[in-house]
matplotlib code that plots the C-alpha trace (Angstrom):
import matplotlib.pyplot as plt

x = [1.1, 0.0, -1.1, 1.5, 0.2, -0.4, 0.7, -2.8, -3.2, -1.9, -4.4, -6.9, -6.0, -6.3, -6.5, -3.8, -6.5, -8.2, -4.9, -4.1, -7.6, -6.2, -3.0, -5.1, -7.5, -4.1, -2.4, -5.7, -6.0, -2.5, -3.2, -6.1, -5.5, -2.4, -4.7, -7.1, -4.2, -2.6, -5.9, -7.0, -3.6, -3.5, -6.9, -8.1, -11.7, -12.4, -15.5, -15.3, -14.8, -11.6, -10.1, -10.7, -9.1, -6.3, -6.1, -6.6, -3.0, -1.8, -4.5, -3.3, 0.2, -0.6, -2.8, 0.5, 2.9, 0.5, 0.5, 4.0, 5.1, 2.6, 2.2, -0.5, 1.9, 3.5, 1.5, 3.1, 6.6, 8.4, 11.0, 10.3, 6.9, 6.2, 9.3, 7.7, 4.2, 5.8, 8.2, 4.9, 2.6, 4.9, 6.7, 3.4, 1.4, 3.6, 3.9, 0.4, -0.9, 0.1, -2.0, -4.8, -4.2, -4.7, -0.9, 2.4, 5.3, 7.3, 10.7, 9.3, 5.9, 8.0, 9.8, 6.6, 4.8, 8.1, 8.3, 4.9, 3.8, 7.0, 6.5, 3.0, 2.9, 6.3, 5.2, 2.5, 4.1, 7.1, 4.4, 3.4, 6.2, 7.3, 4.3, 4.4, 7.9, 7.0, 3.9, 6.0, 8.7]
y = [-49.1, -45.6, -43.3, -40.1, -37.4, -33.4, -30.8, -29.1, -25.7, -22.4, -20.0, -19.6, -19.8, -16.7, -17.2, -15.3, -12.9, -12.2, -11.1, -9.3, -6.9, -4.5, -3.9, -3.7, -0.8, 1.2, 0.6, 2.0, 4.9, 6.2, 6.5, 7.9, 10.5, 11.3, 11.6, 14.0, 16.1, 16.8, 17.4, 20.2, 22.0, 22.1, 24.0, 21.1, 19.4, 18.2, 16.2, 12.4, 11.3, 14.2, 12.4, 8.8, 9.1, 11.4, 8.4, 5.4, 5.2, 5.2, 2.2, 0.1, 0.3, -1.0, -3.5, -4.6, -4.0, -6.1, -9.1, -9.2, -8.9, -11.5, -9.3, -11.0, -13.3, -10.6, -7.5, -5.4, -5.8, -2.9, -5.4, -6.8, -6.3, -2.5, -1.6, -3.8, -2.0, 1.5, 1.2, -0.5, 2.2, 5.0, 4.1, 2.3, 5.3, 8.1, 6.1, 5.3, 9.3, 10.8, 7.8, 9.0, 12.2, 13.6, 15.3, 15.0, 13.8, 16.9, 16.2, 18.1, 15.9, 12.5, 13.8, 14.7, 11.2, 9.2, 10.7, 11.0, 7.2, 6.5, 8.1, 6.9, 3.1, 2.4, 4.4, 2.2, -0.7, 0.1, 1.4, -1.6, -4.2, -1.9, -2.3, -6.2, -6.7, -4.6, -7.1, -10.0, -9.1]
z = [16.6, 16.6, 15.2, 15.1, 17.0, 15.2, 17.6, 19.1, 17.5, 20.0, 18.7, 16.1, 12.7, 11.0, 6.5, 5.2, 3.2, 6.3, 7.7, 4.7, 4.5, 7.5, 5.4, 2.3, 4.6, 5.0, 1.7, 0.2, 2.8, 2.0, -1.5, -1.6, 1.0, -1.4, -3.7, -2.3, -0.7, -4.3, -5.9, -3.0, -3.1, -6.8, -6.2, -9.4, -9.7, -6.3, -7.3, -6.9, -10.3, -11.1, -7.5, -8.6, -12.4, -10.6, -8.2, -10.1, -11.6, -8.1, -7.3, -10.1, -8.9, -5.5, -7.1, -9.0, -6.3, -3.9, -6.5, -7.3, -3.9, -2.9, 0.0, 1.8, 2.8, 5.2, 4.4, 7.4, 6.5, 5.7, 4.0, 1.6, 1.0, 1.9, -0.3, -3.1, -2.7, -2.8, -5.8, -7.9, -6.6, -7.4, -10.4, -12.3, -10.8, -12.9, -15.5, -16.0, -15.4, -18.7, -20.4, -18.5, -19.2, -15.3, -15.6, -15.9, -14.4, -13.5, -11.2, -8.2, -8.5, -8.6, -5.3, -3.4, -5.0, -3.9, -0.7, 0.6, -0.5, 0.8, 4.1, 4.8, 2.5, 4.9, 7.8, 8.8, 8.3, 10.4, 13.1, 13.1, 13.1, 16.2, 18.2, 17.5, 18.6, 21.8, 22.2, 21.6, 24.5]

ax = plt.figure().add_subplot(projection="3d")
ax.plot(x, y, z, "-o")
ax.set_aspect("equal")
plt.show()
């Protein structure tokens, strides 16, 4: 008798964090560039410390919408792991502000918040699942 045979690996395997940090590098980039954007053209505090408290609430929603979306499991999905990311980043980030006391949640804020995180946290990731399926054929 013999032994059954495993199929011979067709690439390096690559651990699911490792995959995950590029994703992680942009997720992070997007939120903090939202961040410094608002704080410069509200003419506020530019120092690092006013643009990390007016950022955190923002970080601890992508922390949250990263977990419950698992999203290292398919971090470059728009589908539905960036739409996870977003919602958590945005909804947990204005929620979270007024605790901190860095601002409000006016209507025309949660537009700009929705639409900007939206347009860069999904941007990327569609970007990206483009390029791959133009790789892949």
């Amino acid at each position: 008798m013999s032994a059954p045979s495993t199929p011979a690996p067709t690439g390096p395997a690559v651990p699911a964090t490792r995959a995950a940090w590029p994703a992680v590098v942009c997720d992070l980039v997007c939120v903090v560039v939202f961040t410094v954007v608002g704080t410069m053209s509200h003419a506020t505090s530019g120092d690092l410390g006013h643009v990390a408290l007016v950022g955190l609430p923002f970080l601890v929603g992508l922390a949250v919408g990263w977990l419950a979306a698992r999203a290292w499991r398919a971090p470059a999905r728009v589908w539905p792991t960036g739409v996870a990311v977003w919602f958590a980043t945005v909804v947990l980030g204005l929620a979270l502000r007024p605790a901190l006391g860095v601002g409000g949640v006016e209507v025309s804020f949660v537009v700009v918040t929705a639409l900007f995180l939206g347009a860069t946290l999904l941007g990327w990731r569609a970007i990206a699942s483009f390029a791959a399926r133009r790789r892949a054929s």
